[in-house]
MARVEXPA-930566 format. One record per residue: x, y, z of N, C-alpha, C in turn; chain; residue number from 1; residue in three letters. Coordinates in steps of 0.2 Angstrom, whole numbers, always signed. Last residue first. Layout:
N
[r [X, Y, Z], [X, Y, Z], [X, Y, Z], 'A', NUM, 'ALA']
...
This chain:
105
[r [-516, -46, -202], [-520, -48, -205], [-522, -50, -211], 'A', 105, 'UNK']
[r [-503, -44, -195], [-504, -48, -196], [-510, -53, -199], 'A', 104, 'UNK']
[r [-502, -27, -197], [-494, -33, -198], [-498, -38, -200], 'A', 103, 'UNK']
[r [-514, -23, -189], [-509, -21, -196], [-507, -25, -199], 'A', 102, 'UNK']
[r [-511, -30, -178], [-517, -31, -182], [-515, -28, -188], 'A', 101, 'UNK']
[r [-499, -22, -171], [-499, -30, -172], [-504, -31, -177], 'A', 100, 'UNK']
[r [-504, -9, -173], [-499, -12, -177], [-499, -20, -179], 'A', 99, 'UNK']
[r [-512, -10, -161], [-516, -7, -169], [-510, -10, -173], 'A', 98, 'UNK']
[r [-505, -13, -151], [-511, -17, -152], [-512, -18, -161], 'A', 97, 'UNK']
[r [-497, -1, -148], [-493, -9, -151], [-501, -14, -154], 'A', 96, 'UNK']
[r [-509, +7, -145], [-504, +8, -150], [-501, +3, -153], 'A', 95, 'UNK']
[r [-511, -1, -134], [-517, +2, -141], [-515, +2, -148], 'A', 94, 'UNK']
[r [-501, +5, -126], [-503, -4, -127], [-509, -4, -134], 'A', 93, 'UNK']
[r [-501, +17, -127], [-495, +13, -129], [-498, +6, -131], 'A', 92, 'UNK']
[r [-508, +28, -121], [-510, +24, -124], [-505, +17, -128], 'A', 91, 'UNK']
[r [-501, +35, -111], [-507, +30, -111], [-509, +25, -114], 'A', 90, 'UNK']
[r [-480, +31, -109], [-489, +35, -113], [-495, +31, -112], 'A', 89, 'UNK']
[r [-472, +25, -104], [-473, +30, -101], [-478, +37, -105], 'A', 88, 'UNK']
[r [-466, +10, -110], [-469, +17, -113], [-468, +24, -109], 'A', 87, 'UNK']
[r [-470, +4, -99], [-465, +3, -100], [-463, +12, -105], 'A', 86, 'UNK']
[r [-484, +9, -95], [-480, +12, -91], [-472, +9, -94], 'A', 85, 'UNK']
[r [-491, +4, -107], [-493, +10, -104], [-486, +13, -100], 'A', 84, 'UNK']
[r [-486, -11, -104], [-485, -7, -108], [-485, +0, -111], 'A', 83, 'UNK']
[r [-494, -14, -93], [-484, -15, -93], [-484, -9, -98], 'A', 82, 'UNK']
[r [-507, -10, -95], [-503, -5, -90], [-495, -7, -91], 'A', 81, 'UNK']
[r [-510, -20, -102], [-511, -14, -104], [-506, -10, -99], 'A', 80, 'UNK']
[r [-508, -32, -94], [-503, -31, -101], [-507, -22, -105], 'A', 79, 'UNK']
[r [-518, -29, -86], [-510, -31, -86], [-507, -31, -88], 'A', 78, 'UNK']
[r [-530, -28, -93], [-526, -22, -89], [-521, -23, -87], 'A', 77, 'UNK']
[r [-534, -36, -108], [-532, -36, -101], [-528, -31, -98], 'A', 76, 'UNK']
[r [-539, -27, -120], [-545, -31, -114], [-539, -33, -109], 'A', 75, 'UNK']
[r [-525, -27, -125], [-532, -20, -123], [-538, -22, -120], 'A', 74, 'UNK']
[r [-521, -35, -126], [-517, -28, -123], [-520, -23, -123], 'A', 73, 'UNK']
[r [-525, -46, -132], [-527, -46, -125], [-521, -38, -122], 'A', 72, 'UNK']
[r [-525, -44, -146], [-530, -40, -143], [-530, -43, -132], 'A', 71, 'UNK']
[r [-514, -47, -149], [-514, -39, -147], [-521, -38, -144], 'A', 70, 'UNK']
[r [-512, -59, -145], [-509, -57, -142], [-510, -48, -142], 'A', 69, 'UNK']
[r [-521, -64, -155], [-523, -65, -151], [-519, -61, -145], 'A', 68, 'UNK']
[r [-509, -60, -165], [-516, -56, -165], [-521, -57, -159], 'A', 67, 'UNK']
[r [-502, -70, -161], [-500, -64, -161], [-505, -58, -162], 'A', 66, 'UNK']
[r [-506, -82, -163], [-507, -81, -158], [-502, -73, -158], 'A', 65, 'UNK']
[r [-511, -78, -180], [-516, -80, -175], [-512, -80, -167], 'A', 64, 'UNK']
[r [-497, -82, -184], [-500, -71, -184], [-506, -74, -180], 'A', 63, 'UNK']
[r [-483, -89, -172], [-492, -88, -177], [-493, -82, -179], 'A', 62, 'UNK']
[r [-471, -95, -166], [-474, -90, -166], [-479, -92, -173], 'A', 61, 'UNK']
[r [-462, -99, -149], [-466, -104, -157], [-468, -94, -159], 'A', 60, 'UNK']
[r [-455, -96, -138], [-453, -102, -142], [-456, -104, -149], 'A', 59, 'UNK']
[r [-460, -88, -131], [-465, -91, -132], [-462, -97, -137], 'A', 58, 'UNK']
[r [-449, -75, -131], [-451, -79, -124], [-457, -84, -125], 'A', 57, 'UNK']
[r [-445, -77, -145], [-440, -77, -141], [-444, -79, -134], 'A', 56, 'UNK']
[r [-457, -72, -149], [-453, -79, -153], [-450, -81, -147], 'A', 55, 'UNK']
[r [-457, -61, -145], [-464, -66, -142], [-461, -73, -146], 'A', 54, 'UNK']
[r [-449, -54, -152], [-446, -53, -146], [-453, -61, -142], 'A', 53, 'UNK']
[r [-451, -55, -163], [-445, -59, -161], [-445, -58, -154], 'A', 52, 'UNK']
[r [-463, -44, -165], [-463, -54, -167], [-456, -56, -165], 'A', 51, 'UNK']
[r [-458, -32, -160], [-462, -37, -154], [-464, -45, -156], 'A', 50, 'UNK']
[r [-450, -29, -171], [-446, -30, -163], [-450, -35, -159], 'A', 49, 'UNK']
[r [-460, -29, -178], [-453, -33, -180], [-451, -36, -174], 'A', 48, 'UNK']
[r [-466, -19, -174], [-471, -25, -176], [-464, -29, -177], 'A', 47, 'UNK']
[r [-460, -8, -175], [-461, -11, -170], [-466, -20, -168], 'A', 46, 'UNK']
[r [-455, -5, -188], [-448, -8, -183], [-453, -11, -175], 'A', 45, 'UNK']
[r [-466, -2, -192], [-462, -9, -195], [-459, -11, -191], 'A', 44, 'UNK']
[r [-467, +10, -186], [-472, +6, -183], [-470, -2, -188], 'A', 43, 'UNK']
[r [-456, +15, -193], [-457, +18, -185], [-462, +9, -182], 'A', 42, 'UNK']
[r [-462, +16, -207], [-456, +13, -204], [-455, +12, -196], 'A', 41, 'UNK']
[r [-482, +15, -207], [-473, +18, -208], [-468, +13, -205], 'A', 40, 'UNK']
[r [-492, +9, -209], [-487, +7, -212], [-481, +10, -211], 'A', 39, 'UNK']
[r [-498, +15, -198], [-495, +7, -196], [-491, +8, -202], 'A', 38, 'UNK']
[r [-496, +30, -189], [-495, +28, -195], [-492, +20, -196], 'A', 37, 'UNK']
[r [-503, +37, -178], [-502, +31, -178], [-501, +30, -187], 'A', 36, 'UNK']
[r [-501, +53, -171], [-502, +50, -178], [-499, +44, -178], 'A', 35, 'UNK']
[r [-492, +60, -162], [-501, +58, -163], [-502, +56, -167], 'A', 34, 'UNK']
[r [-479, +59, -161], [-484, +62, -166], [-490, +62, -167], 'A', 33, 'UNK']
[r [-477, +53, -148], [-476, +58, -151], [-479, +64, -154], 'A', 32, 'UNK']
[r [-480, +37, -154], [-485, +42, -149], [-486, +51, -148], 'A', 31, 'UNK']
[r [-469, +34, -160], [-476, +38, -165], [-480, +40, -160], 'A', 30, 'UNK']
[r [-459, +38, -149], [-457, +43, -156], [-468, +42, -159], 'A', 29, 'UNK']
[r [-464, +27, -142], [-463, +34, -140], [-463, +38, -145], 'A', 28, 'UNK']
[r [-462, +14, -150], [-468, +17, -150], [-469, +24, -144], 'A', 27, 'UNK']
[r [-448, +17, -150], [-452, +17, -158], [-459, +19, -156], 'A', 26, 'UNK']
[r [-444, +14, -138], [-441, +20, -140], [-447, +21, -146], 'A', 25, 'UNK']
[r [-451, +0, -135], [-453, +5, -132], [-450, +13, -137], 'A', 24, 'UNK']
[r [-447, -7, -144], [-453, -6, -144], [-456, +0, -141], 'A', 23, 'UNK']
[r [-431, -7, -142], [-436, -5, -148], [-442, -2, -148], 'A', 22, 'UNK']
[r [-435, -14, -129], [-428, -6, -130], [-432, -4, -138], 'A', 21, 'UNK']
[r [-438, -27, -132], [-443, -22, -129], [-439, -13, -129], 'A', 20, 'UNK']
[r [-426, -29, -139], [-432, -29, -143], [-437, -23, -139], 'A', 19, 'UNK']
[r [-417, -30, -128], [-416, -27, -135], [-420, -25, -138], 'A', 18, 'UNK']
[r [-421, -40, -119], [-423, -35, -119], [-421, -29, -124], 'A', 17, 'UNK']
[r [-420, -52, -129], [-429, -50, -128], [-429, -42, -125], 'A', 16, 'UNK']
[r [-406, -54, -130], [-411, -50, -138], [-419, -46, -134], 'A', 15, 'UNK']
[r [-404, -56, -116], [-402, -50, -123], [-405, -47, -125], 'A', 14, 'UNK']
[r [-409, -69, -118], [-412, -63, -112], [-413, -56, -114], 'A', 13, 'UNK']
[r [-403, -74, -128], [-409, -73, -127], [-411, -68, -125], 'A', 12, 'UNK']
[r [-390, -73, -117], [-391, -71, -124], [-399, -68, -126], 'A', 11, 'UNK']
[r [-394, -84, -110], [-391, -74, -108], [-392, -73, -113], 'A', 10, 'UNK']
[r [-409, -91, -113], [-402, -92, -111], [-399, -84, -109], 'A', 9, 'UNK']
[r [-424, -93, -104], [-419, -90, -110], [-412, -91, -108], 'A', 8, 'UNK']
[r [-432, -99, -93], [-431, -103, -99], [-425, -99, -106], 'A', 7, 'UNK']
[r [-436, -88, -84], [-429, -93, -84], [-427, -98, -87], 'A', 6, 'UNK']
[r [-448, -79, -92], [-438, -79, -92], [-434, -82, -90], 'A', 5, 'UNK']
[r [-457, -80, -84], [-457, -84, -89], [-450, -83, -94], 'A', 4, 'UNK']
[r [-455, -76, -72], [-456, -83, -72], [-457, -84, -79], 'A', 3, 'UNK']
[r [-457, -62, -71], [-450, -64, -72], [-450, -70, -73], 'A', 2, 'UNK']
[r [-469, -55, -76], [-466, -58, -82], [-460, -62, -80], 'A', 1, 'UNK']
């Protein structure tokens, strides 16, 4: 993913890794609980975190390429496993998936 960060300013950079700092911590805590609760708070703060954060590295944002974007984190194994192992839980990328589709239908 480095090549698509030399477009951000430092700041940017910032925010984006900010946001994955979110994603990650938030989607730890509901994995925790085995209990995907999309509407709770936990899974708002990730849905939040991950729409600025795809603003920030894609310049534009859609709920269409955002949902296109959750379903490639469970049909592509490369964005399964960043996610998986950003996380450091299996199902992680599942998890952001189920949210994103939550949030944006």
């Amino acid at each position: 993913a480095e090549h698509h960060l030399s477009h951000l300013s430092e700041l940017e950079y910032e925010q984006v890794q900010q946001q994955e700092q979110i994603i990650k911590e938030k989607l730890n805590q509901l994995l925790e609980h085995n209990q995907i609760d999309v509407q709770g708070s936990d899974a708002e703060a990730v849905f939040n975190a991950h729409r600025q954060w795809l603003k920030l590295m894609s310049g534009q944002y859609s709920e269409g390429y955002h949902q296109a974007m959750a379903d490639l984190y469970i049909t592509d194994d490369r964005f399964k496993k960043y996610y998986d192992d950003l996380v450091g839980k299996q199902d992680a990328a599942e998890c952001l998936s189920q949210i994103i589709k939550a949030y944006t239908e």
